[in-house]
C-alpha positions, 0 to 999 in steps of 0.5 A: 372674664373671670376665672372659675372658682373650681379651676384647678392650679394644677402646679399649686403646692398644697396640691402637690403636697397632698399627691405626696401624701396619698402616694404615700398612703397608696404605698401603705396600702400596696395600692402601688399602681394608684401611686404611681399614678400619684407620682406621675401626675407630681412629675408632670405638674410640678415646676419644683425640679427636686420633687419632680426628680423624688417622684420619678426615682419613687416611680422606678423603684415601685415599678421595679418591685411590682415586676418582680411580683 
């Protein structure tokens, strides 16, 4: 059987790469539940322990923000 040719590699780095960057764009744009979303999903599919640790400490500080609000 072979695999899908738009099967998604979810831990894939050039993904992971580009969900940094549209978290970041989100932030630019105070669309910060959409980057959260984008965080959380680096920190469920990414096996690099220091990203996975950047997204939740960026989590916590935009949640933390977004209360205050």
């Amino acid at each position: 059987m072979t695999e899908s040719p738009f099967a998604i590699d979810r831990d894939e780095p050039f993904r992971l790469s580009a969900l940094a960057r549209l978290a970041a764009l989100h932030e630019s744009r105070k669309e910060y539940t959409r980057a959260i979303e984008a965080y959380r999903d680096i920190m469920k599919n990414s096996q690099d322990r220091e990203l996975v640790v950047a997204a939740e400490e960026r989590v916590e500080q935009l949640s933390a923000s977004t209360r205050r609000r």
